[in-house]
Residue frames relative to the residue before (quaternion, step in Angstrom):
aa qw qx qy qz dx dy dz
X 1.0000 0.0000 0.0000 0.0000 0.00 0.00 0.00
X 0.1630 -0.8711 0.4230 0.1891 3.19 -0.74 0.58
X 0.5643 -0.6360 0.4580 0.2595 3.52 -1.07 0.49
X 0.4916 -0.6402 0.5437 0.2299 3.28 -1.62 0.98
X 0.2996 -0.7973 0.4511 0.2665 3.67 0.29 1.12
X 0.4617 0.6958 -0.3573 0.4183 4.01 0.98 -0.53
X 0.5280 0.6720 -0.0951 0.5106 3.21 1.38 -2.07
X 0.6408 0.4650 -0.3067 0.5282 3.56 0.11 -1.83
X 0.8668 0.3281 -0.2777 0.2529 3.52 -0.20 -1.43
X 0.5483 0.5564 -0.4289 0.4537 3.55 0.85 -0.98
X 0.6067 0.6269 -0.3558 0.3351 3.85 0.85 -1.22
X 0.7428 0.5887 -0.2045 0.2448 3.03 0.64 -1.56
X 0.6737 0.3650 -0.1600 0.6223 3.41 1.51 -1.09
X 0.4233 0.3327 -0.6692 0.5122 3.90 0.30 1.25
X 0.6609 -0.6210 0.4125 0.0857 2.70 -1.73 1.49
X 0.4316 0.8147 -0.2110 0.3248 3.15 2.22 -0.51
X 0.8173 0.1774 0.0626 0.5446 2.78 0.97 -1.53
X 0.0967 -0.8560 0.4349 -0.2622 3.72 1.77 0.93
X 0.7341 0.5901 -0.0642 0.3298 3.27 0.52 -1.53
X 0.6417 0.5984 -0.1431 0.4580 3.63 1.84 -1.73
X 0.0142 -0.5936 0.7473 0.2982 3.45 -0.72 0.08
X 0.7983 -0.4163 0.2937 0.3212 3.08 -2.11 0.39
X 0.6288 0.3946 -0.4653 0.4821 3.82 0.27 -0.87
X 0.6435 0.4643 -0.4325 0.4280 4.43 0.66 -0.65
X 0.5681 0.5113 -0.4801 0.4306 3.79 0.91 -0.53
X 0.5725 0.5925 -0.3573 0.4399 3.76 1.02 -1.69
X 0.7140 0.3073 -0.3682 0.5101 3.98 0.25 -0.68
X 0.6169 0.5002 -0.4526 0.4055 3.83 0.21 -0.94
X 0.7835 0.4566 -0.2897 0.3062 3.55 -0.17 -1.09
X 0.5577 0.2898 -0.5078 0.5892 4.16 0.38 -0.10
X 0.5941 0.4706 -0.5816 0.2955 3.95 -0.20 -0.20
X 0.8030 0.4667 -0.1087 0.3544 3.07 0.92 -0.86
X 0.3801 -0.7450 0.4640 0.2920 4.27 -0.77 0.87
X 0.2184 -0.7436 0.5305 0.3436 3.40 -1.13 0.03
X 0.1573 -0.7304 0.6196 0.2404 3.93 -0.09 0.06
X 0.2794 -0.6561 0.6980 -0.0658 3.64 -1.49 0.42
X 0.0657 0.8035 -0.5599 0.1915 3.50 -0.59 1.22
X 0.3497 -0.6895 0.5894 0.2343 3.65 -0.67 0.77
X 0.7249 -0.4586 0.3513 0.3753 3.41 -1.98 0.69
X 0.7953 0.2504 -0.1635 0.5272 3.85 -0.85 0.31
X 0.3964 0.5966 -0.5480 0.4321 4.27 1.09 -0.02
X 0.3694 -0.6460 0.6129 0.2659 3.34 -1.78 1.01
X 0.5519 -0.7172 0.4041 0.1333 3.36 -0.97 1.08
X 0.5156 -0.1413 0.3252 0.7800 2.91 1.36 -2.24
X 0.2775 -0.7277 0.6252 -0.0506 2.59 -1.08 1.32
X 0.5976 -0.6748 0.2971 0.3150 3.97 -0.66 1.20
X 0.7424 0.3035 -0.3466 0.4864 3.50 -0.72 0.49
X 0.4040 0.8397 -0.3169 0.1765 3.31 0.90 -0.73
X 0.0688 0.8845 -0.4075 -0.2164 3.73 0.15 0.50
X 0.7107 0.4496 -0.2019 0.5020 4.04 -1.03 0.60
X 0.1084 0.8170 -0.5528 0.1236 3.13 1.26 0.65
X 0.4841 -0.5279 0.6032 0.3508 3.50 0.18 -1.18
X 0.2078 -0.6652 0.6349 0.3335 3.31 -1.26 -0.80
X 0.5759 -0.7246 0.3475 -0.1503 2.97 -1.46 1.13
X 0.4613 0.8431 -0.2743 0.0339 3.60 0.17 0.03
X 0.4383 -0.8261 0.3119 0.1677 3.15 0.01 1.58
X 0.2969 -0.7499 0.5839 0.0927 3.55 -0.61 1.68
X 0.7526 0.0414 0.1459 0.6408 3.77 0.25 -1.24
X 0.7950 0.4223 -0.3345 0.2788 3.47 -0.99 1.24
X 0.3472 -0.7042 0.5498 0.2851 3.88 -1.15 -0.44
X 0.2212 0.6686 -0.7024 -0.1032 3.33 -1.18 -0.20
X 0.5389 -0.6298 0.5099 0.2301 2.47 -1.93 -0.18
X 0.3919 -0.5927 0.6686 0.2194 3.69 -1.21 0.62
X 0.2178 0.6743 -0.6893 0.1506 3.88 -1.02 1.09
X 0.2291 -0.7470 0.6135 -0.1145 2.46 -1.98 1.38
X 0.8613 -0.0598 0.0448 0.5025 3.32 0.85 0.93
X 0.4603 -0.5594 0.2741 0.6325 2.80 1.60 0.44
X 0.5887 0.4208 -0.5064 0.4691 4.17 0.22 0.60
X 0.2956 -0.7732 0.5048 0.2448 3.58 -1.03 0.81
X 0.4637 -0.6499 0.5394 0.2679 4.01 -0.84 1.08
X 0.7721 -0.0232 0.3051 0.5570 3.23 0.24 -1.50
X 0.2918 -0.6798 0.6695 0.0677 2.74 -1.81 1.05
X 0.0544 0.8578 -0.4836 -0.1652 4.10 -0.26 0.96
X 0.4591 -0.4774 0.6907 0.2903 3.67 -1.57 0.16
X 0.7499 -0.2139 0.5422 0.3127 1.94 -2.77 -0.33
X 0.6936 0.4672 -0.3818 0.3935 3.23 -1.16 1.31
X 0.6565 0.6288 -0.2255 0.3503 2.93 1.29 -1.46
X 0.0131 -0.7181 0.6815 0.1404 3.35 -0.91 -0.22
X 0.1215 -0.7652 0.6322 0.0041 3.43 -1.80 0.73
X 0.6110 0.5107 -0.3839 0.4673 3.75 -0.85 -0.27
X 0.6176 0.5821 -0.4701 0.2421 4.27 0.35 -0.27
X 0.6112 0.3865 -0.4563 0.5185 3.69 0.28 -0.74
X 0.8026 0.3141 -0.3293 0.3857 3.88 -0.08 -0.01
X 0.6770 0.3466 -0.4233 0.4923 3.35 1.28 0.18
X 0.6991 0.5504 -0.1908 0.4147 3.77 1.62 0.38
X 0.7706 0.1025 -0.1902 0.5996 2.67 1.84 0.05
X 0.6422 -0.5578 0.3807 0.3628 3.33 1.52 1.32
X 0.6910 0.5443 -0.3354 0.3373 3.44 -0.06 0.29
X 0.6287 -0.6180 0.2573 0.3958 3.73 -0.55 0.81
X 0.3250 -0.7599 0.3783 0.4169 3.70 -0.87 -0.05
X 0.2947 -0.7895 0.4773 0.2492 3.77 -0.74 0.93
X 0.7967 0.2568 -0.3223 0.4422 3.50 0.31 0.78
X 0.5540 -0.6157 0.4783 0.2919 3.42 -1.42 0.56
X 0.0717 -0.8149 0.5738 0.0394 3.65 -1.01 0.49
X 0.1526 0.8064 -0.5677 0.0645 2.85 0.12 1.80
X 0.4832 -0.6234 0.4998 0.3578 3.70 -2.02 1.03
X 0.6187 -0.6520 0.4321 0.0734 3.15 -1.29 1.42
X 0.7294 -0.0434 0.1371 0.6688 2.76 1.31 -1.69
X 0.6808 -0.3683 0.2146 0.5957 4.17 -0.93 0.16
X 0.0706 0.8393 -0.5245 -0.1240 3.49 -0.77 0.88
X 0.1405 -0.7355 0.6604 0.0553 3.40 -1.16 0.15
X 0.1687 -0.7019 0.6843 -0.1029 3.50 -1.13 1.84
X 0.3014 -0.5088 0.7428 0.3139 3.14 -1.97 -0.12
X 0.1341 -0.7088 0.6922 -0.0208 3.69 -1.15 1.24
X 0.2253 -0.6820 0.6953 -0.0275 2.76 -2.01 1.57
X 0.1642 -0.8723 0.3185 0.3327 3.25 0.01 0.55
X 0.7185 -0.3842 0.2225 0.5353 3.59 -1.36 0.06
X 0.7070 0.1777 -0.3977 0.5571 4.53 -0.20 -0.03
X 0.6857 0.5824 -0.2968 0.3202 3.62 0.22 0.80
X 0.1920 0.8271 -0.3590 0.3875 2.91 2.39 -0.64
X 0.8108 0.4969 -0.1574 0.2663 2.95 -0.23 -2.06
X 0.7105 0.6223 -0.0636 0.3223 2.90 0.69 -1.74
X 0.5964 0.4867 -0.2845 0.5714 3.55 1.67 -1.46
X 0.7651 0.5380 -0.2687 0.2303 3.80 0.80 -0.90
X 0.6249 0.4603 -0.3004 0.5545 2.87 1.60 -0.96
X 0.7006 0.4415 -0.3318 0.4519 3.96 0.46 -0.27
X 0.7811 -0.0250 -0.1271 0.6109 3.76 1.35 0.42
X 0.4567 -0.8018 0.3530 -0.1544 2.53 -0.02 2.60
X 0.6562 0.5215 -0.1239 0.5312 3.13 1.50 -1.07
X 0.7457 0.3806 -0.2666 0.4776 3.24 1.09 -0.17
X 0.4953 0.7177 -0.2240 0.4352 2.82 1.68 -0.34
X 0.5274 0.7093 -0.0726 0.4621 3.30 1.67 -1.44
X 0.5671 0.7261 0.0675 0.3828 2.95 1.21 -1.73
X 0.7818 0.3389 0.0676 0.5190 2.88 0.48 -1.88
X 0.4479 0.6153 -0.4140 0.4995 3.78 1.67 -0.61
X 0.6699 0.6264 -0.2975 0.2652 3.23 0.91 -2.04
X 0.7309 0.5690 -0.1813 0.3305 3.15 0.79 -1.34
X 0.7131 0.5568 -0.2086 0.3714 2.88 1.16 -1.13
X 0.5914 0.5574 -0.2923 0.5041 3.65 1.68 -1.29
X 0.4244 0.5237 -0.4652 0.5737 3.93 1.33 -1.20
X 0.7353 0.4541 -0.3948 0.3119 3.71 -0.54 -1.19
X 0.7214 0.5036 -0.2291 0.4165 3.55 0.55 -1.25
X 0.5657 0.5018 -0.3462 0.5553 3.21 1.18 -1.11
X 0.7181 0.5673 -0.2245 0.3347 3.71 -0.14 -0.57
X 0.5802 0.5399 -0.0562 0.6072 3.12 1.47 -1.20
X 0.5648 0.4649 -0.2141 0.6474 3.66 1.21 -0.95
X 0.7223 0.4550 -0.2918 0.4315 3.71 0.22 -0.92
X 0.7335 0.5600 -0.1798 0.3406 3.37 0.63 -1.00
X 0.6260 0.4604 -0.2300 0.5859 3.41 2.16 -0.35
X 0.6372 0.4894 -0.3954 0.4451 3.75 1.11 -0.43
C-alpha cells in the first residue's frame, strides 16, 4: 500500500512520532484513518463513549467544558485516550477551531496501535505527565 508522501511529511514533524524513522512511519500510517473536520464541527462531543484516539495533523481546536474553553490543541496533539483506555465517558467537548485533519485509531484498536509502537506510546506518557504536571501547577 502506498503512502501519501505529503502525509509522511506533515507526520514526521509531530513530536509524536519524533522517535519513527521514515520506512516505520511508511508501515504505521495505512493502519491508521485520517478524519477531516471543518472550522466550528463537533469533534467529541461530552459523554460520548469510544471516542477513539485522535491526533491532530493540520489544525486547532478547542477543549470545552461548559461552555469555558480548557485548552486550545495543535498539530501534534492528540485527544480521545483516557476514555478510550480506561473505558470511560468523555468529559469534554472537542471542538475544530479551524479545518482540521487527524490520524484516527479507532476505539478496539487504541490498544493495539500502542502496544505495536512503543515509541509512540512513550511519547504519549510524556505528554500526559507534562499535562499532569501543569494541571498540578495551576492549583498551588
Amino acid at each position: 500500500m502506498s503512502v501519501d508522501i505529503a502525509l509522511l511529511d506533515s507526520v514526521s514533524r509531530l513530536a509524536l512520532f519524533n522517535d519513527l524513522s521514515q520506512p516505520e512511519l511508511e508501515l504505521l500510517l495505512p493502519n491508521l484513518e485520517e478524519a477531516s473536520f471543518g472550522e466550528g464541527s463537533w469533534v467529541v462531543r461530552r459523554g460520548q463513549m469510544d471516542p477513539g484516539l485522535y491526533i491532530i495533523v493540520d489544525g486547532e481546536v478547542s477543549v470545552v467544558l461548559e461552555g469555558e474553553e480548557l485548552a486550545a490543541l495543535t498539530a501534534g496533539s492528540f485527544f480521545g485516550e483516557i476514555s478510550a483506555l480506561i473505558d470511560e465517558p468523555v468529559v469534554a467537548d472537542v471542538i475544530a477551531r479551524t479545518p482540521l485533519r487527524c490520524l484516527y485509531v479507532a476505539p478496539g484498536e487504541v490498544e493495539d496501535f500502542l502496544l505495536a509502537n512503543p515509541k509512540v506510546m512513550y511519547r504519549m506518557l510524556q505528554t500526559e505527565a507534562r499535562r499532569l504536571r501543569t494541571t498540578d501547577e495551576l492549583r498551588t
